[in-house]
C-alpha positions as CSV (number, residue, x, y, z in Angstrom):
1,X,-39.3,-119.8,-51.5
2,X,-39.9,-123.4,-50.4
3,X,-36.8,-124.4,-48.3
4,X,-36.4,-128.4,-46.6
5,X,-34.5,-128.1,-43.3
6,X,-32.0,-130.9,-43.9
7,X,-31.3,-130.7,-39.5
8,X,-34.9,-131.2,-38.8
9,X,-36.2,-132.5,-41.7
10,X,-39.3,-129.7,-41.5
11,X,-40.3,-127.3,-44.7
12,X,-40.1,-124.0,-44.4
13,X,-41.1,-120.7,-46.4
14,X,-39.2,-117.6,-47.0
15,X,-41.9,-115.1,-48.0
16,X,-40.9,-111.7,-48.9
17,X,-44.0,-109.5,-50.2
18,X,-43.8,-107.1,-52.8
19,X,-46.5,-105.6,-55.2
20,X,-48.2,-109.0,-54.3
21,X,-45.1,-111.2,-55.4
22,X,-43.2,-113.3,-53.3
23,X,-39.3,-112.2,-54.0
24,X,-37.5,-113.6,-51.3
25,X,-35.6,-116.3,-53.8
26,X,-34.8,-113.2,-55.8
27,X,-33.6,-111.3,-52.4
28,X,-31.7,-114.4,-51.1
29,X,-30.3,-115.4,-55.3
30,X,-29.0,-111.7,-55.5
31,X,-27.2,-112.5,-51.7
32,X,-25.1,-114.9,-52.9
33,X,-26.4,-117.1,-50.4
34,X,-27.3,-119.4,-53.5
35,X,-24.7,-122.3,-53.8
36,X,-23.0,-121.3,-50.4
37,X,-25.5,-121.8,-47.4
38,X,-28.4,-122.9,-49.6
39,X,-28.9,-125.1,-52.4
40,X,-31.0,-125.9,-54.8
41,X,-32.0,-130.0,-54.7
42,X,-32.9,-130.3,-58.5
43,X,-33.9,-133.8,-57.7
44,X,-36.6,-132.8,-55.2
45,X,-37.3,-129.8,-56.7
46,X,-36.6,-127.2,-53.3
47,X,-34.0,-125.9,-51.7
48,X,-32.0,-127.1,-49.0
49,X,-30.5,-125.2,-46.0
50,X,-30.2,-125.9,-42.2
51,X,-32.7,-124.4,-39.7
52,X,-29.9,-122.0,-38.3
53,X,-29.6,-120.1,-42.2
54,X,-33.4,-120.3,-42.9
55,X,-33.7,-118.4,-39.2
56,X,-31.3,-115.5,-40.4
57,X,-33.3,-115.1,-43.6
58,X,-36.7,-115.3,-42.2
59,X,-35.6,-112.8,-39.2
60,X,-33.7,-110.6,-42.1
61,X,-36.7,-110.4,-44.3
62,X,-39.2,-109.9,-41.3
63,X,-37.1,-106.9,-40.3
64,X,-36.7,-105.4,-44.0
65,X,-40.6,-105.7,-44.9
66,X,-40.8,-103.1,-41.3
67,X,-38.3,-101.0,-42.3
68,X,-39.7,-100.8,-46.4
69,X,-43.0,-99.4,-44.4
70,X,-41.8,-97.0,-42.6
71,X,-40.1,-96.0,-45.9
72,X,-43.1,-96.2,-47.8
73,X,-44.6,-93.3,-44.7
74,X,-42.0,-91.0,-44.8
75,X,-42.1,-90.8,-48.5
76,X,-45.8,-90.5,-48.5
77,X,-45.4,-87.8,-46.1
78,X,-42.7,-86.0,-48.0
79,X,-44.8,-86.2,-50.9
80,X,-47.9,-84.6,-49.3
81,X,-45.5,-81.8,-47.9
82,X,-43.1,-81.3,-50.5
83,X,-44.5,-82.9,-53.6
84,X,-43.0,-85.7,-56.0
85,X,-39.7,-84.0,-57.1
86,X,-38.9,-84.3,-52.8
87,X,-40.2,-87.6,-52.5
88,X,-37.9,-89.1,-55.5
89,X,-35.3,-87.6,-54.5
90,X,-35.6,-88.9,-50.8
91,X,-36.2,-92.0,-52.1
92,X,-33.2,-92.1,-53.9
93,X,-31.1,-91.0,-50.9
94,X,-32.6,-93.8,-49.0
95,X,-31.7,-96.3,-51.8
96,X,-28.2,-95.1,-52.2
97,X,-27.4,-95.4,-48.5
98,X,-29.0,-98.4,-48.2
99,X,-26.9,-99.8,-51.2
100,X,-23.3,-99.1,-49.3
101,X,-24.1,-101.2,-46.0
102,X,-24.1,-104.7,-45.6
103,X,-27.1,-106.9,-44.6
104,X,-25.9,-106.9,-40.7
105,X,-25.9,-103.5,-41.1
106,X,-29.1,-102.5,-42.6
107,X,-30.8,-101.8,-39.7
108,X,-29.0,-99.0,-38.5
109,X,-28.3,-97.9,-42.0
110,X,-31.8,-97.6,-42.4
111,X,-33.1,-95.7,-38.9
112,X,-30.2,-93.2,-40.0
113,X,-30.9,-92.7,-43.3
114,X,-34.9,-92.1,-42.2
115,X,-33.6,-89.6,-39.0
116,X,-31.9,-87.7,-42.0
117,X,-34.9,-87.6,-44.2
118,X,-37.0,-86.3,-41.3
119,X,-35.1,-83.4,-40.2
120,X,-34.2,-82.6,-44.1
121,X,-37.7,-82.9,-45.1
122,X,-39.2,-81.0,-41.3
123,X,-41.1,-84.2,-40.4
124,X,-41.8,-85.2,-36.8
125,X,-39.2,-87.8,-35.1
């Protein structure tokens, strides 16, 4: 996602990775964030936010690609051990904890959720 600074007049990329697609306008579009803090310049063809929201969002997404690895560990683990039944259903745990925080939240959300699914599951801490 192609973003233009309009305080320091730099571009920026949000870049969030997923199957080899870059969703971060997707994660930010499905925010809200869209129309409120950024917006799109159909002119110019980008988008346009200040360097303070494009720091949040590039922080944010650095911290959630880390935390959707050590997902993607524990359920590999769970799978090994307990086989795909376990690791679908851990996986929808995770997902439905993760859907009733908010995005200043996720953090902790997520470290508890995977504390939970380690001691369910017998994996080490």
């Amino acid at each position: 996602m192609k973003l233009y600074l309009n305080d320091t007049g730099e571009y920026r990329e949000l870049v969030w990775m997923h199957n080899g697609v870059n969703c971060a306008t997707d994660i930010v579009g499905n925010s809200g964030a869209i129309g409120e803090h950024i917006r799109w310049d159909a002119e110019h063809g980008h988008y346009v936010t200040t360097s303070d929201h494009y720091t949040w969002w590039h922080d944010y997404m650095a911290a959630n690609s880390n935390n959707h690895n050590e997902l993607q560990a524990i359920l590999n683990d769970i799978l090994v051990a307990h086989g795909y039944i376990a690791a679908s259903e851990a996986e929808y745990t995770y997902n439905y904890h993760m859907a009733l925080c908010d995005y200043e939240s996720e953090r902790t959300a997520h470290e508890a959720t995977l504390d939970t699914l380690r001691s369910q599951y017998h994996l080490p801490i």
